[in-house]
N, C-alpha and C positions, 0 to 999 in steps of 0.2 A: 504494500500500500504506500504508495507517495506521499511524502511527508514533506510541506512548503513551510520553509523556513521565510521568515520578513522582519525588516529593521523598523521600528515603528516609533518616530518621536514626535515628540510637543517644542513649540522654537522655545529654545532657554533649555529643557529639560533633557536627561539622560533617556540615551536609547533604549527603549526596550524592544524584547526579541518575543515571536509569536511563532508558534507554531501550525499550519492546516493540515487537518488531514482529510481525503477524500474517500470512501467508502461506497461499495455499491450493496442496498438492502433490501434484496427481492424486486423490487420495481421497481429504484430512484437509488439517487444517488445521494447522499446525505456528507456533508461540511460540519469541521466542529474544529475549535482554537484552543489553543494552551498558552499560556504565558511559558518561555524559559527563561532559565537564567543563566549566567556568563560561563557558567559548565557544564550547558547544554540539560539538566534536568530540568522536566517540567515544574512549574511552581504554584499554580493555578489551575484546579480542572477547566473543563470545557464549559461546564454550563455556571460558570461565574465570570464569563467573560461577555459569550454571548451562546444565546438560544443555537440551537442545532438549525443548519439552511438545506432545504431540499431541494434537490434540481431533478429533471428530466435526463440531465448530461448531466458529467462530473463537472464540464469548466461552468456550468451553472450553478452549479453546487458550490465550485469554489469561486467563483466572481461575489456571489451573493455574501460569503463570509472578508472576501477582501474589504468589500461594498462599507463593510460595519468598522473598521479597521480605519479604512479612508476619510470615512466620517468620524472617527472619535482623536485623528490624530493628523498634526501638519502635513505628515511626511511617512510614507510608504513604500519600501524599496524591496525587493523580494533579493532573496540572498539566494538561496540554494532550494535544490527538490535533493532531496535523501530517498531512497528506497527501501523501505524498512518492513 
């Protein structure tokens, strides 16, 4: 399962790092986020950042959890996809 790593800051504020993952569940495709932190463990589950996003497609699934991401922060830069 692909695992999207993104730099996500506030102007003045220290980066912080998020994690997506995309999933396929029977019929849809389902997006969920982790906060990590500087040594790559998670810090935050999924549903204290935001709600779980359903797509049709995976990159629906994952546009829709960037979408939240883009909105709650200045700046938005995807770093790497991990295969995990």
């Amino acid at each position: 399962m692909p695992f999207h790593l993104y730099r996500a800051c506030k102007h003045g504020d220290r980066p912080q790092w998020f994690g997506i993952r995309v999933a396929f569940d029977e019929d849809h495709w389902v997006s969920t986020c982790v906060e990590i932190d500087d040594d790559g463990r998670e810090l935050r589950s999924a549903d204290d950042i935001a709600p779980r996003f359903f797509g049709v497609t995976a990159g629906q699934a994952h546009r829709r959890m960037v979408d939240v991401l883009e909105d709650t922060f200045d700046e938005v830069v995807a770093a790497e996809v991990v295969h995990v």
